[in-house]
N, C-alpha and C positions, 0 to 999 in steps of 0.2 A: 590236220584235223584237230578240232579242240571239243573236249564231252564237257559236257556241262548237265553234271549229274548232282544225286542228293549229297556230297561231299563239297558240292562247290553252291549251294542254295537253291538248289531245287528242291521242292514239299516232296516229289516224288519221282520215279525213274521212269514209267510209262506215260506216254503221251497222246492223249487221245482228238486231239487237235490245234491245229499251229496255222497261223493266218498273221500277216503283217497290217496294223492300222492305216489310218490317212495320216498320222503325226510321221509314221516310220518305224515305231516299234513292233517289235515281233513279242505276239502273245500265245501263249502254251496252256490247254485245259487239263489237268490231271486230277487222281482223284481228290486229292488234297488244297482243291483250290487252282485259280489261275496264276499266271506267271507272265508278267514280261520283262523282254529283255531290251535293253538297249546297246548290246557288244561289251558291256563290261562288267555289268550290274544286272542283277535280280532281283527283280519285286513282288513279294506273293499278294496275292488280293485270295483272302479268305474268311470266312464269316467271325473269325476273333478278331481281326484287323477292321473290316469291312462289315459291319453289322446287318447293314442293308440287304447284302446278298441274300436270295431264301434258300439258297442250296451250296453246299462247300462244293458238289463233283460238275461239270458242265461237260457235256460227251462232241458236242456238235460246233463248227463256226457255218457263221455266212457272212461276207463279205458285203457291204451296202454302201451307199453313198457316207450313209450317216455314223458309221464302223464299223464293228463286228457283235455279230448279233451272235451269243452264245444259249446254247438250249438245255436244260438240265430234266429232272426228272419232271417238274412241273413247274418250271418257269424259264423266263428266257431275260438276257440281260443284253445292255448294249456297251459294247466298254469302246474309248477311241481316247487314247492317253490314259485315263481313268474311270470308273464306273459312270455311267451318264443316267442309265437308266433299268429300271427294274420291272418287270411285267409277271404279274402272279396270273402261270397258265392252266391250274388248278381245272377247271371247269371243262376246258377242252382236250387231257390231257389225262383221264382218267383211264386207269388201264391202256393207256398206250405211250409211245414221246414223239417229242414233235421230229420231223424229219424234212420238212423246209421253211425256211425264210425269206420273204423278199417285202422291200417294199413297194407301195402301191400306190406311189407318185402326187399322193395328198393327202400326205403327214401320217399317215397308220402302215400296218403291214397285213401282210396275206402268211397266214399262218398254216403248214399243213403237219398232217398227223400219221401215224404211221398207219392207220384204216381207212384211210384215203380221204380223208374227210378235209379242204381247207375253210380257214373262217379269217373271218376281216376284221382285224382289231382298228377300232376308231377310236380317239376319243376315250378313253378308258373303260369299250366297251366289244365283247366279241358277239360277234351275226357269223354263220354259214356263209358263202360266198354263191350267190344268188345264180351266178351260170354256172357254177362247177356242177355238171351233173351224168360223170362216168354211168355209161349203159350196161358197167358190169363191177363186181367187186374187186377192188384192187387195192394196192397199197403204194402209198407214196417213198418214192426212194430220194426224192431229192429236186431242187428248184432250182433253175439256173437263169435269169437273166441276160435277152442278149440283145433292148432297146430297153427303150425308159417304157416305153407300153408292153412290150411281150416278153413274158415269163414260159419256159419250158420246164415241163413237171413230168420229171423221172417218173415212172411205174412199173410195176411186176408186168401191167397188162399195156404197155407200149409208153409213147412220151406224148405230150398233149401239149397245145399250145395255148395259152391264156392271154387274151387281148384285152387290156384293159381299160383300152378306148371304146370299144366295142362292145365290150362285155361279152362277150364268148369266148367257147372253148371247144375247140376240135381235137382230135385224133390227131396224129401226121405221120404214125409210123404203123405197120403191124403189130395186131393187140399181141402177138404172142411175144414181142420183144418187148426183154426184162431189162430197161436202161440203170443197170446200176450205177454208172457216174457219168455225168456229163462235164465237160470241161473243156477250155476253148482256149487261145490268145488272141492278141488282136487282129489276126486272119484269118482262121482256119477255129470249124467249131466239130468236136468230137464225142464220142460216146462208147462205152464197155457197155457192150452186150454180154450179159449173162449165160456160158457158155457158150456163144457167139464170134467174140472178138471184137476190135477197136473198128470201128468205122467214121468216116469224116462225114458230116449233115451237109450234104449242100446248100443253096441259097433255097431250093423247092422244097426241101428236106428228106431230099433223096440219101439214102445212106448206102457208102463206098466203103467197101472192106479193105482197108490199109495192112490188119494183123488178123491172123486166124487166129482161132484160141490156144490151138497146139501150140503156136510160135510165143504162148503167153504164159507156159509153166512157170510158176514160182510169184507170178508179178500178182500183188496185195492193191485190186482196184479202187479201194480210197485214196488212195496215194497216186494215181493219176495226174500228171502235170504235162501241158506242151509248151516249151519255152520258145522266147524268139524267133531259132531257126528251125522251127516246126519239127524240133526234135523230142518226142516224148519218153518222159521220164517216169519211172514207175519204182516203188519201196520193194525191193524184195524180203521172202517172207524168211529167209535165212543168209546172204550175202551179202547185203549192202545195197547197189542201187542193177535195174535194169533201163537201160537204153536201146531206144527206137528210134531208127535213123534210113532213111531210103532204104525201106522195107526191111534193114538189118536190124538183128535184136543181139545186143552182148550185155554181157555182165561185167558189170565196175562195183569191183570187192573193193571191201575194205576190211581188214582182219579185223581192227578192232570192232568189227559189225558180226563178226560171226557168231551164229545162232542168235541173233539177236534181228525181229522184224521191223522194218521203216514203214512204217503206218503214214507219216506224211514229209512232204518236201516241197519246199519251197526254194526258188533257182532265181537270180538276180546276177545279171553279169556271170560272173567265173566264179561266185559264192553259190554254196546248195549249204540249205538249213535241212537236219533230218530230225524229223521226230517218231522216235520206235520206242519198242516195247521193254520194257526192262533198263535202257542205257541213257535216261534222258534226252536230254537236245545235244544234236551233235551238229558242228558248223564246220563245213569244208571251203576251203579258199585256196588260193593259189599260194605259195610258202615267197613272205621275203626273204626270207633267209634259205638259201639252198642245201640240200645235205648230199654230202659225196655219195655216189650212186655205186664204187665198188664195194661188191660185195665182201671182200676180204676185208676194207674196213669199217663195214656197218658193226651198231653196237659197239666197237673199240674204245678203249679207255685212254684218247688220242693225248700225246703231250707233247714237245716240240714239229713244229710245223717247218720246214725251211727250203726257199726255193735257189736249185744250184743257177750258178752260170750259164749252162745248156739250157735253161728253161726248167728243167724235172725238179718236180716235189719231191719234196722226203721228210718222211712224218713218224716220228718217234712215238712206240705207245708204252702203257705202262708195264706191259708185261708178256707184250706179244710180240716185242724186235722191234723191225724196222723195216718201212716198206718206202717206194719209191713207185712214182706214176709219172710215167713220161710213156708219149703221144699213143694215150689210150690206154696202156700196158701195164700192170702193176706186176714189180717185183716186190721180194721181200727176204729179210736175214733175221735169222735168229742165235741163240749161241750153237746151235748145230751145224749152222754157217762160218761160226768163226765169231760171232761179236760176242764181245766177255761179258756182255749180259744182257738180257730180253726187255730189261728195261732202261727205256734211253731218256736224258734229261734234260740233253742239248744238242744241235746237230750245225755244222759250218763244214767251209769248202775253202781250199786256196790250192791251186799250180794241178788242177784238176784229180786231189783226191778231196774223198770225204771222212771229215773227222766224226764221231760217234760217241757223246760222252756220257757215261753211265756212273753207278758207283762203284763201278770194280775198273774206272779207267776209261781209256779213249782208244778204241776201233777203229781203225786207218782202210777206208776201201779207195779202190781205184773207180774214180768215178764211169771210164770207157768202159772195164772188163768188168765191173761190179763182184771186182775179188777181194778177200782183205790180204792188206798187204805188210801191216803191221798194228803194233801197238804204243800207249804209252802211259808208260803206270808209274806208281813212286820207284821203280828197279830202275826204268829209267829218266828219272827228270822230274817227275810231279813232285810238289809236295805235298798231296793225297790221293789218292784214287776217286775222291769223291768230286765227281768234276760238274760243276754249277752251269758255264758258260762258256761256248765259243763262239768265237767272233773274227769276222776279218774289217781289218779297217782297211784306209783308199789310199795306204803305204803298202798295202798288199802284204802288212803283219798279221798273223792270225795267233789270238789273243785266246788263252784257256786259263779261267778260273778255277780254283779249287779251293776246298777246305785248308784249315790247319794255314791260313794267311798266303796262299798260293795263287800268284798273278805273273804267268809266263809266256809266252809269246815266239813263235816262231818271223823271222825277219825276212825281208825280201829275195834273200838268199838264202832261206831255208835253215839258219842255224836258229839251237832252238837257244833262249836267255830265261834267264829267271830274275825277275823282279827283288833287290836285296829292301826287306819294307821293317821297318823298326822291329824293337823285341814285342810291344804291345801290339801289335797286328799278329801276332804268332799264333792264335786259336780263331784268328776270323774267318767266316764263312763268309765268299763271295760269289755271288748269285746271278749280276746280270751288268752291262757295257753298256757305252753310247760313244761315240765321236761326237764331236761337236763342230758345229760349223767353223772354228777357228783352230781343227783339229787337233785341239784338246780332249781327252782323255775320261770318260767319269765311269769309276765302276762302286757298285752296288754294295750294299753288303745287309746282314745280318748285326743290327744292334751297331754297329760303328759307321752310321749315318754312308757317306761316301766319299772317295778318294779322287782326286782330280789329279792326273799326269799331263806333262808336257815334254816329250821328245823320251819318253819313258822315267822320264824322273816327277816324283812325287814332289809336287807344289802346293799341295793342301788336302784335307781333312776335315769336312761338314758333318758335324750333327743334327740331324733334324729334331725339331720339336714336338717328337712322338714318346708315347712311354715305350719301356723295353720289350713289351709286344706286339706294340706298333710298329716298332722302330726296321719294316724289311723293305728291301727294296727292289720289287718286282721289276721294273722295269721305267724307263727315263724317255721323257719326250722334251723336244727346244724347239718351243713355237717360230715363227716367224719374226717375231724381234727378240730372241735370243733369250727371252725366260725360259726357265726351266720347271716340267711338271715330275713329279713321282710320281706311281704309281707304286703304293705298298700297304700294308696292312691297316694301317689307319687313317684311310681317306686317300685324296688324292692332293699332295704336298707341293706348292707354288712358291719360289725361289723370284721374288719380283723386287730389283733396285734392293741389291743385300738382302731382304728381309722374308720371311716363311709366312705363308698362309696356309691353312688347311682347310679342303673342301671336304664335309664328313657328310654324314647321314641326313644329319636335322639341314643340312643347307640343301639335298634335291638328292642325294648318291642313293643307289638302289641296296646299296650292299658296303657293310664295314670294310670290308678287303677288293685295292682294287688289285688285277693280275696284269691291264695292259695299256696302256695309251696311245691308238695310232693315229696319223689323219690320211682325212680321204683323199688328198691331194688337191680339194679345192674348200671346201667351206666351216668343215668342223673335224671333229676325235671320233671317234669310236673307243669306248673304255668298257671293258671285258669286268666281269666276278661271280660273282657265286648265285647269281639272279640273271644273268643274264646278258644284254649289251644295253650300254647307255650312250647316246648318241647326244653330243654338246657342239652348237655351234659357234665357233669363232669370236661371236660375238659376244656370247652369254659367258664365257670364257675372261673374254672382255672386261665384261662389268664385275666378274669377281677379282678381277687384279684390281680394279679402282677402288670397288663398295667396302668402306669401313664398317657397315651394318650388319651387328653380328649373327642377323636375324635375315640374312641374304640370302633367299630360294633361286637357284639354277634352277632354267626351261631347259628341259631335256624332253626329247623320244626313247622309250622302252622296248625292246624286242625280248622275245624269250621261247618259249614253245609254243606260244601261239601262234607266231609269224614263221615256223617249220623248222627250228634249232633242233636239231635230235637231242639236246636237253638242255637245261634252262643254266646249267650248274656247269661254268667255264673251268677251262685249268690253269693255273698256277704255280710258281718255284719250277718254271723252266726257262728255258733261254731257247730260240725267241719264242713268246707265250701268244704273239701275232705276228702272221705278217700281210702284206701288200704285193702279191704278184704282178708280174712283167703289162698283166692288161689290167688292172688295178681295182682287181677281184682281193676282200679282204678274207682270208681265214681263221678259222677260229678254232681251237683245241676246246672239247666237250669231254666230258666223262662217258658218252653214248658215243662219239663219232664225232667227223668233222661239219662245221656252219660256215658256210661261205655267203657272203653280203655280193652278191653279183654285182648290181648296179652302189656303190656306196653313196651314190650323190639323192638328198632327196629332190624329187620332183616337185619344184615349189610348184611349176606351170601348169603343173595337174590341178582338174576340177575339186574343191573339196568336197569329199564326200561325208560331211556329218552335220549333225543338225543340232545347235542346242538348243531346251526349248525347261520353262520355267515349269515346275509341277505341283506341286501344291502346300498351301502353309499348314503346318497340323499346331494346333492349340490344347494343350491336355491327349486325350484320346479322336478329337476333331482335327476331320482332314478336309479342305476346304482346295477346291480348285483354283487355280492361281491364271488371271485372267490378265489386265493391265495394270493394277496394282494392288495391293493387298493390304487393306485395314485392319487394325491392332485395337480390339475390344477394351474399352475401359477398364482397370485395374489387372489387366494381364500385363507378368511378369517376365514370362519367358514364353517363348516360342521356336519355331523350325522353320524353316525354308527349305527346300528340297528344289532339286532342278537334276537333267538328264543331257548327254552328250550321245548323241545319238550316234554313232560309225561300227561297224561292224567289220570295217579291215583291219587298224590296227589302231580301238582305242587309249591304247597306252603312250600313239606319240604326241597326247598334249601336255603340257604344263596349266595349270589354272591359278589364280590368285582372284581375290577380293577384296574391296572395302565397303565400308559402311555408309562413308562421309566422302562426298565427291570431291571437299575440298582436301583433304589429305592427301598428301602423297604418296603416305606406304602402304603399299599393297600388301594383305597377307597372303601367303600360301595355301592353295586346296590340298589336301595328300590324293589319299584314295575316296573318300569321302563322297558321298552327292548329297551331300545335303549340309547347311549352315546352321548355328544353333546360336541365341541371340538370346540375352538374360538382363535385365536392369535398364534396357531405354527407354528418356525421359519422355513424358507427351511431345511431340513434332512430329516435322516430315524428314524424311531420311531420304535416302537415294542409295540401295545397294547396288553394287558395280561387282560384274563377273569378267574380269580379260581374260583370253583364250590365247596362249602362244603355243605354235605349230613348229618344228624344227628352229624354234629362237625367235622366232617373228612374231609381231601382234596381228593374230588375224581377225579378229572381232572385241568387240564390249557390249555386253549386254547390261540393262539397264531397268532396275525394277522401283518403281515408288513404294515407301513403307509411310503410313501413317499410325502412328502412335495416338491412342484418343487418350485425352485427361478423364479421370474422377471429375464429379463438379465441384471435389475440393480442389483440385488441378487446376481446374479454368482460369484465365484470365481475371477476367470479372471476382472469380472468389480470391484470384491472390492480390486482386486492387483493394478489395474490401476488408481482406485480412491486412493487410498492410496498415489501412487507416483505420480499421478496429484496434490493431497494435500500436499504431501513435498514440491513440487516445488511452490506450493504457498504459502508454509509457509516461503521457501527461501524466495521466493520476496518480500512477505509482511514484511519478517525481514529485508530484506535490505532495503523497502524503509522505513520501520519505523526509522530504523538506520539514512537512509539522515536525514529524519525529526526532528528525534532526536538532529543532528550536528547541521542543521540548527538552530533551537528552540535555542540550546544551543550557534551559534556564535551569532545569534539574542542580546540574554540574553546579552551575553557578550558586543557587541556591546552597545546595551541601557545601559549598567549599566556604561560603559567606557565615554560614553556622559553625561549621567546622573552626571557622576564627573567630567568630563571637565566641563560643565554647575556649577555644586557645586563651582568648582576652580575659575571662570570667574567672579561668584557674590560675592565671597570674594575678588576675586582681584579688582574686581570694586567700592566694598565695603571698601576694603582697600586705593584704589587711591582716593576715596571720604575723609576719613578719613584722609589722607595725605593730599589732597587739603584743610578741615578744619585745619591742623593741620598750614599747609601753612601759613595761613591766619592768624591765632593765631599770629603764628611769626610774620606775618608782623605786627601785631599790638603793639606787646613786643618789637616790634624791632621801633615802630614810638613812641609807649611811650617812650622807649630811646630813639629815637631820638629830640621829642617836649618835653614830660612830664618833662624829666630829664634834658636837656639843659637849662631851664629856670632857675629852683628854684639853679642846679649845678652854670650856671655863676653867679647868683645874688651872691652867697653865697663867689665866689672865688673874685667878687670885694668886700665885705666887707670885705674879711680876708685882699687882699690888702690895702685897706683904714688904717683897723687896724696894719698895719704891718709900711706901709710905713710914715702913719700921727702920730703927737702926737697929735693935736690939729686938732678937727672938726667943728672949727667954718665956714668952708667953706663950711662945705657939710649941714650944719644946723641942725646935729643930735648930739646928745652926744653921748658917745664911751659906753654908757651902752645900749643904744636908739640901738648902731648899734649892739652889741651883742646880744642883745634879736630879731634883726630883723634876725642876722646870723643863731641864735637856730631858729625861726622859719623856717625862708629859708629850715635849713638841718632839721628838723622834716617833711616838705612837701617832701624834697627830699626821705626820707626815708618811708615816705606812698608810694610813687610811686613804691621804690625799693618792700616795700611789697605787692602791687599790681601786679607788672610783678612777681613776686617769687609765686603767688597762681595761679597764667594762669599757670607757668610752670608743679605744681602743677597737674592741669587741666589733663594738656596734659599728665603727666605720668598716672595719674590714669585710663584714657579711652584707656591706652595704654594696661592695663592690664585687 
């Protein structure tokens, strides 16, 4: 049984009526609005979502070609997938509501009221219905179609038949009969009489009392259904359901229905849908998953499972012993029996006793006499009490793990050894075994990855690539070519050609911790956690040993409490945490009890039962119905897609992925989601792609057209025109860049040609200064010779005279040596001067250079 009440998206917990569409889905009227479901999902249709609507509450369905016609205070709507149509019943509907529906075979309907009154909506317009014309006052209880021309119309004052080829309406039962429900299958048509009882309407419309009223206490006549084998089903008003069956009437409880009334139900195959009062929608089905039936371990907080040699289970719980079920019979021990403690961790078998390991030690019973017959603790032989796992391998060793690095072993001759494992193994907790096909050795452990033995001697030591919370190791699987899976706290760990992969949450896993890896013996695993079972086929398996993409979704199947697990939450940290019995029924340790997988193989050869189907795009607060493809409004940026997987046995075993672009390869992942959200596509056409994988296989692709509209700055045409608008200013801008350029560059030229004419002008002026000094020198060289040198010159030529022409100077009053010392002086002054103008000359060569 699965409730699907206002905790899991229901607006409301009463339900006032529930009708399945022609798409398949099932829709619920509460007063909060409608509701449908498609097995996984909940969609409310209410007047904040759905504006259209003119009333949130809708009390009534009717079933038609064309959907479900819902009826409210004063109007009536037609939904079949999504709201189709809206009918304001305002006018006919005043002071009363309507209490039937039908169509009337050319495009309108036949409307009744609860004053008996029907009228004929056409055309957007309501008339009286021109034969209806009861010979007394009555009230309409309800309209049942059962051709395309005849309408039967429930009444306080009998049932009438409406022909609508004909246009008449007769009588056909006794006015005192009060048909409060009419209801039929496809061969047999029925009716609740009102204090009366069920009778069947023949073909004349003779009516045969199948149920008296007496035989009818407790049953809620709206809820009136006859299924297939002409078995009628009816809501009871406190238990659950009542059953009508060759004349017999029982009661099918359901606790979680007590005190709680089924107002309606709907039966399909071995599914019954309930809608009651107070508990939401409730869905009954057949359970895949089985839950052990003794009462001793219902509710149990079950933890090693382990089937002996004889065939008999023996199933360790957390705190209530240990029981045993063999053919039909449960026993059970506790420490008042003798086991050193009520809670068991691991349970194995060799040379026909059973070991029992707990943490206060291992429990020795006789598996014939079901006596204990001893013990074995650290007094004698463990190196803890606290014992992980036993195990027998196919040397007929039986292998007990413990704390504190303890890995010992009983041998084929019953002596018992202990494992001698380095000093750093000396605080290891080990937890769980495997044999291997090449009877090797692997055991488990806490934080120190795993240990690989061969003939009992220690060969190696793996760490896995987990952090040290990840790092446990539940439990070990070796597929068919000899890789190795884990099964531990951080995913699910693959050991392929030396190298580690890890399968974690974002790749498909339901749950961070896994607790168990088994397979079915033909096509996939079964792997246990904290959510539930996840089923992986072989194949999908497959492609994660090869796919480098670190963005790789596993298809997998979900089971949990919806498919009948007595609870969704597995158990872990035992040994073994599953197994595979002798007829290859797998079991499952639950926190509530035990889950048994009866059949483990899926039935691919079965019919599929679901339907996917496209629903609608919403744009802003606009929900638009999704037909064969779906256009994208000019300058819309983002948008939804929504779509529905229609199955109501078990929609959790699909996987989903999508793409955008047909031509891509990579598929993304759907999660839980129904619906796609799409942000920034450019104007085109698209192709979104939904594949649907079933147990691993592709069973369908569905395929939606998106077109994308441009802006008419978008368009073609404007991005041709903007292109050659931007030529043409790229011309321009090049050409005027080009002037600027010229110019910039005569600019340059110009200033740099002045810049040297200016250069020129202050050398020349610089030069003309230099020359006017130079000038000036001269004239000074040139006035020395003319004063300096004319002086000391003529003194010096009138002595030479005097000396030349005189012999005797007594005239002049000097002696002739007087005048030659005056002459050398004379020319030594001439000769300073000459080397004075000779150092100006000087001068001027050197500033010349």
């Amino acid at each position: 049984m699965e409730i699907w009440d206002n905790t899991k998206g229901m607006p409301q917990n009463t339900i006032f009526a529930m009708e399945k569409d022609n798409f398949g889905f099932l829709w619920a009227a509460t007063e909060e609005g409608l509701v449908r479901f498609d097995g996984k999902t909940l969609k409310v249709f209410s007047q904040d979502s759905y504006p259209e609507m003119l009333e949130q509450t809708y009390y009534t369905f009717f079933k038609t070609k064309g959907g479900i016609w819902a009826s409210g205070d004063r109007s009536i709507i037609l939904i079949d997938k999504t709201i189709k149509t809206v009918i304001d019943c305002s006018e006919i509907a005043d002071k009363t509501w309507i209490r039937g529906i039908a169509e009337n075979g050319k495009g309108g309907l036949l409307i009744g009221n609860q004053k008996g009154e029907i009228f004929s909506w056409d055309q957007g317009t309501f008339s009286p219905l021109s034969f209806w014309n009861p010979s007394i006052r009555l009230e309409i209880l309800g309209f049942h179609s059962i051709e395309n021309s005849i309408i039967l119309v429930g009444t306080t004052q009998g049932i009438y038949e409406l022909n609508l080829e004909t246009a008449q309406s007769k009588l056909i039962t006794a006015q005192d009969f009060s048909a409060l429900k009419i209801f039929s299958n496809a061969n047999s048509l029925y009716v609740y009489g009102q204090e009366k009882g069920i009778f069947r309407i023949e073909m004349d419309y003779r009516l045969e009392k199948v149920y008296s009223f007496e035989q009818l206490d407790g049953v809620n006549p709206s809820s009136l259904i006859v299924d297939s084998d002409n078995t009628i089903w009816a809501g009871s008003l406190e238990n659950g359901l009542i059953k009508m069956s060759d004349g017999k009437v029982d009661e099918v409880i359901f606790p979680e229905l007590h005190s709680y009334t089924v107002r309606k139900i709907i039966k399909k195959d071995d599914n019954v849908y309930l809608g009651t009062v107070g508990k939401g929608l409730t869905v009954v089905r057949p359970a895949k998953i089985k839950q052990l039936t003794a009462e001793a371990l219902k509710q149990k907080n079950i933890k090693p499972i382990y089937q002996a040699g004889d065939s008999s289970i023996w199933i360790g719980t957390k705190s209530d012993g240990l029981f045993q079920l063999k053919n039909g019979v449960v026993n059970s021990w506790t420490d008042q029996d003798g086991l050193l403690q009520n809670r068991v961790n691991t349970i194995g078998s060799a040379n026909g006793k059973v070991y029992v390991g707990s943490t206060s030690g291992v429990t020795i019973i006789d598996q014939k006499s079901g006596k204990v017959t001893g013990y074995l603790t650290q007094e004698n032989g463990l190196l803890s009490n606290y014992v992980g796992a036993i195990f027998r391998d196919s040397k007929n060793w039986l292998w007990i793990l413990t704390r504190k690095g303890g890995i010992h072993y009983f041998d084929e001759k019953g002596n018992f050894n202990q494992i001698e494992l380095p000093e750093n193994y000396s605080n290891t907790i080990f937890i769980s075994i495997l044999e291997l096909k090449n009877k090797q050795v692997l055991v488990g452990s806490i934080n120190h990855g795993f240990l690989r033995f061969e003939n009992n001697q220690l060969v190696e030591n793996e760490i896995l690539p987990l952090t040290p919370g990840e790092d446990v190791i539940y439990s070990f699987y070796e597929d068919a070519a000899g890789d190795l899976w884990f099964a531990t706290h951080g995913g699910i760990v693959l050991l392929y050609q030396g190298e580690f992969k890890v399968l974690r949450k974002r790749h498909g896993l339901k749950s961070r911790s896994v607790f168990s890896i088994i397979h079915d013996g033909n096509v996939g695993v079964w792997v246990t956690h904290n959510f539930g079972i996840q089923y992986f086929p072989d194949s999908e398996l497959e492609k994660f040993k090869l796919d480098t993409d670190e963005d790789f979704h596993i298809a997998t199947s979900f089971y949990s409490e919806s498919q009948g697990m007595p609870n969704s939450e597995a158990n872990g940290l035992i040994f073994p945490s599953t197994i595979k019995d002798n007829m290859g029924r797998i079991w499952i340790p639950t926190v509530e009890g035990v889950g048994i997988i009866q059949d483990p193989l899926p039935k691919e050869e079965l019919p599929k039962d679901f339907l996917f189907i496209w629903d609608n795009l919403q744009i802003g607060d606009q929900k638009i119905d999704i037909q064969d493809e779906i256009l994208i409004p000019q300058g819309v940026g983002m948008f939804q897609v929504s779509f529905s997987l229609i199955d109501f046995e078990n929609p959790n075993q699909y996987s989903l992925f999508y793409r955008i672009n047909s031509k891509s390869e990579q598929w993304q992942p759907i999660k839980d989601q129904r619906f796609l959200n799409f942000t920034g596509l450019k104007p085109g056409d698209y192709t979104l792609q939904i594949k649907i994988h079933l147990h691993g296989n592709l069973e369908e692709i569905h395929t939606l057209p998106i077109r994308v509209k441009a802006i008419w700055f978008e368009s073609i045409a404007f991005k041709i025109l903007a292109l050659l608008a931007f030529g043409i200013l790229i011309y321009f801008v090049m050409k005027h860049y080009s002037h600027i350029r010229l110019k910039r560059k005569l600019e340059r030229m110009v200033s740099l040609r002045t810049a040297e004419l200016s250069k020129a002008n202050r050398q020349l002026k610089k030069a003309f200064s230099e020359i006017e000094n130079k000038n000036k020198v001269l004239l000074d060289i040139t006035w020395n010779q003319s004063h300096l040198v004319r002086a000391p010159l003529t003194k010096a030529m009138g002595i030479a005279e005097v000396l030349n022409n005189y012999t005797t100077y007594q005239e002049i009053g000097l002696s002739k040596e007087e005048l030659e010392k005056e002459l050398l002086e004379t020319l030594e002054l001439l000769d300073q001067v000459v080397r004075e103008t000779h150092a100006m000359s000087e001068n001027i060569k050197n500033n010349e250079r």
